[in-house]
N, C-alpha and C positions, 0 to 999 in steps of 0.2 A: 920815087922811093921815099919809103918811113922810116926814122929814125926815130925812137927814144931813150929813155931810161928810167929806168922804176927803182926808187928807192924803199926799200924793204925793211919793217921793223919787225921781228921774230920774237916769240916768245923764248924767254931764258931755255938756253940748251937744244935750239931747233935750227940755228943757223946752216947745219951742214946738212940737215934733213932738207930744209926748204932750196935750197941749192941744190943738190942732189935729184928733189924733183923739177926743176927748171932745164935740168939735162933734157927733160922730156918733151920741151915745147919747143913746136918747130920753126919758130921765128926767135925766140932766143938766140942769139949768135953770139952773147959772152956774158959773163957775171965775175962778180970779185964780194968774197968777203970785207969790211968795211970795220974800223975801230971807228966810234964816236955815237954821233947822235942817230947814225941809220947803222944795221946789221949788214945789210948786203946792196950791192947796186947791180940792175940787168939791163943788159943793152936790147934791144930791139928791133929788130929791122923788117918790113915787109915792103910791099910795093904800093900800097895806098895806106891813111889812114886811119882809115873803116877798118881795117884786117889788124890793121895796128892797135886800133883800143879795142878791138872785138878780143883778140888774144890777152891785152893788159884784164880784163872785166872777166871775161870766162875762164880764162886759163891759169894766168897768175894769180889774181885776186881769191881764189877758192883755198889755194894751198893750205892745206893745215899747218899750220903752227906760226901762220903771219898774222900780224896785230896791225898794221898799218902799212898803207903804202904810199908814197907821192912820181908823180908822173911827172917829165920836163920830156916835153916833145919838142925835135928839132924842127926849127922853122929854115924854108931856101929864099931870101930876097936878094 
């Protein structure tokens, strides 16, 4: 299993738009609006990941109204 989290910067006043479309991604399993230096954080999860950054790159990264994103993948040692 793949864990991460994508930390999301939003253009002013698109926070609940860009949320909103993360509803729609199917490895998505949770998000939270964010006060400070990122707008929003999405958890992640798939079974390898290949499926995991293929979704961060295709899926997330396109959304309209994100300015930036940073990625912390969980590592299992």
């Amino acid at each position: 299993m793949a864990i991460g989290f994508v930390l999301i910067t939003t253009k002013p006043g698109k926070e609940q738009f860009v949320r909103d479309a993360l509803d729609d991604i199917e490895y998505v399993t949770n998000k939270w609006i964010l006060f400070g230096e990122f707008d929003l954080i999405a958890r992640i999860q798939s079974d390898d990941e290949f499926t995991l950054t293929k979704t961060i790159v295709e899926n997330i990264r396109p959304i309209e109204g994100i300015i930036d994103t940073r990625t912390l993948i969980g590592a299992e040692l």
